[in-house]
N, C-alpha and C positions, 0 to 999 in steps of 0.2 A: 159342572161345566166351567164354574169359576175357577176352580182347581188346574183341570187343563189347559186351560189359558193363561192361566201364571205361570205352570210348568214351560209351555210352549214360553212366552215371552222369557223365561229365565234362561231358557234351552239356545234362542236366538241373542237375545242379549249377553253369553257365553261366546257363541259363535261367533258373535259382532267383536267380543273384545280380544279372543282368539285373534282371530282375522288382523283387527287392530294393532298387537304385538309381533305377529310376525311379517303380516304383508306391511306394514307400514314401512319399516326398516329396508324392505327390498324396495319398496316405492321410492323411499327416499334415494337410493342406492343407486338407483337406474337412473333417477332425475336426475344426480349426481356426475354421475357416467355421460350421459346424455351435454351436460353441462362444459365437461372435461372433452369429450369428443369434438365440441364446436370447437375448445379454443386450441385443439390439437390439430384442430382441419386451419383454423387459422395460420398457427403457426407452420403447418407444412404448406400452404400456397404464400406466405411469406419468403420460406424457403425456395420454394421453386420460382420467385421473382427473383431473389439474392441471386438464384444461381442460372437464371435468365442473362441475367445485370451479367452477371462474371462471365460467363461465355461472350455477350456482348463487346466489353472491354476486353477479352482476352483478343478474340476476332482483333479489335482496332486494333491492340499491342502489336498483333502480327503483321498489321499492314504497317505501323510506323516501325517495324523493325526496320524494314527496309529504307527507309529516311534515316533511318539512323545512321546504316551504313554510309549511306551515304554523303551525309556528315560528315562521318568518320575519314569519305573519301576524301572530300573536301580542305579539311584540315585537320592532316591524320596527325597521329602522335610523336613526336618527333619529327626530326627533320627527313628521314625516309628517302635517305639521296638513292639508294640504289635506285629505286621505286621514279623518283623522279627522273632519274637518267634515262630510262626503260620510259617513260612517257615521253620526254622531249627526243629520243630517237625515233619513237613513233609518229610523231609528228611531225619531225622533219622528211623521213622518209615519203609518210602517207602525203604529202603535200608536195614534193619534188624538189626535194632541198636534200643538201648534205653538209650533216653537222662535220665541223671540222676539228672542232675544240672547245668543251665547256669548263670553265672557271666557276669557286663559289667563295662565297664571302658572305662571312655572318656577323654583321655587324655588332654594336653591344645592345644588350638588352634594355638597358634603360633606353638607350634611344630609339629602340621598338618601341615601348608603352608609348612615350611620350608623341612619335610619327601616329599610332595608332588613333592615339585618343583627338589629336589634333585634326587627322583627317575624317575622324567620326563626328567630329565641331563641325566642320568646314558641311559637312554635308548634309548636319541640320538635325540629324539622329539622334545628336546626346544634346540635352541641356547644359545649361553652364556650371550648373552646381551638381551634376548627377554624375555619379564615378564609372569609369570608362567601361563599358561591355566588354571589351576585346583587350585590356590590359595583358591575359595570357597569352594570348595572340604573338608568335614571334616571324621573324621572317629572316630571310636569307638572299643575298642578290645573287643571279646566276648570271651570267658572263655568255653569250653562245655566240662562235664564229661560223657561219654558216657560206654557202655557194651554192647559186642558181637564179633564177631567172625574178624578176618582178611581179608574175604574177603568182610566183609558189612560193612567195614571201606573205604575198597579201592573203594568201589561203591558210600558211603556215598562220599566223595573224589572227585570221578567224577562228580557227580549229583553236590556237591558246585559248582565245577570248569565251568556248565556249565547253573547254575542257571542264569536266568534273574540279579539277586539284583547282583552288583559288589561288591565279597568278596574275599580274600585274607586267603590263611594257612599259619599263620607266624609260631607255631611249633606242635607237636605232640609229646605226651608221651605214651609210654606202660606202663601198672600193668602188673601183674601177674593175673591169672583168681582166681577170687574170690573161696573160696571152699562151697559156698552156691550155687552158679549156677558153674557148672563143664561146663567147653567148652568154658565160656564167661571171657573173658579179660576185663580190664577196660583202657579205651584212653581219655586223655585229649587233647584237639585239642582246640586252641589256633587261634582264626583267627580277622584280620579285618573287618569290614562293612562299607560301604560309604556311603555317606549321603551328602545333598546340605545343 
């Protein structure tokens, strides 16, 4: 019986180291895999953050595209006269005035920076040693002689003040009402345009 049972034990103790050489290696293999999968699961819900995140910010880019524009409209590129002419006839019309004659005058550049930077002093925005924001900033005087009444001046007036394009009424004149149209005065309004 002693026999048998050494067989047996050697028979099992075979099988144990069988087992041993080959499942071991798959054991390792799978824990391995097993190991590799978590940080694969990691790494793809890092991904799908990243690309949470990027739709997010794509999303806002789309909304400030539109700021941008209009920016752009603000103080577009160049001096953009045709574009301005097409706005100041609108204005005059939409408000009951008629433009009679518009003049423009582009002063020199440096004395752009320099008005620039000054009145961005004056109104507390820039520091005394900080370099101007709006150095590129250029502008243009427009000249416009207009006719009609006093209160489509003061609407004309509003409507600049609150047009998209950044403009500025540096003065105003009254006529006397012409005696060919009764009722209608003649105004010269004197304004700024800005321009990148």
């Amino acid at each position: 019986m002693n026999k048998q049972l050494f067989i047996f034990l050697i028979i099992v103790l075979a099988i144990v180291l069988v087992a041993w050489q080959f499942f071991l290696p798959a054991f390792n293999a799978v824990s391995q895999a097993r190991g590799d999968l978590k940080s694969w699961e990691e790494k793809l819900n890092e991904t799908q953050s990243l690309n949470q995140k990027l739709a997010e910010l794509k999303k806002k880019y789309e909304k400030m595209e539109s700021e941008i524009q209009r920016v752009a409209a603000a103080l577009p590129e160049g001096a953009d006269i045709p574009a301005l002419l097409v706005q100041l006839e609108a204005l005059t019309s939409q408000n009951g005035l008629i433009l009679n004659s518009v003049g423009f005058n582009f002063p020199t550049e440096t004395k752009n920076k320099k008005t620039a930077e000054t009145e961005i002093k004056q109104e507390g925005v820039l520091s005394a040693g900080s370099p101007a924001a709006l150095v590129n900033v250029k502008s243009m005087v427009v000249g416009l002689s207009l006719s009609g009444n006093y209160n489509s001046l003061k609407n004309f007036l509003k409507a600049v003040e609150s047009s998209l394009r950044i403009m500025d009424i540096t003065a105003i004149n009254f006529g006397a009402a012409s005696s060919e149209a009764v009722g209608l005065a003649t105004f010269t309004v004197s304004l700024n345009a800005y321009y990148r």
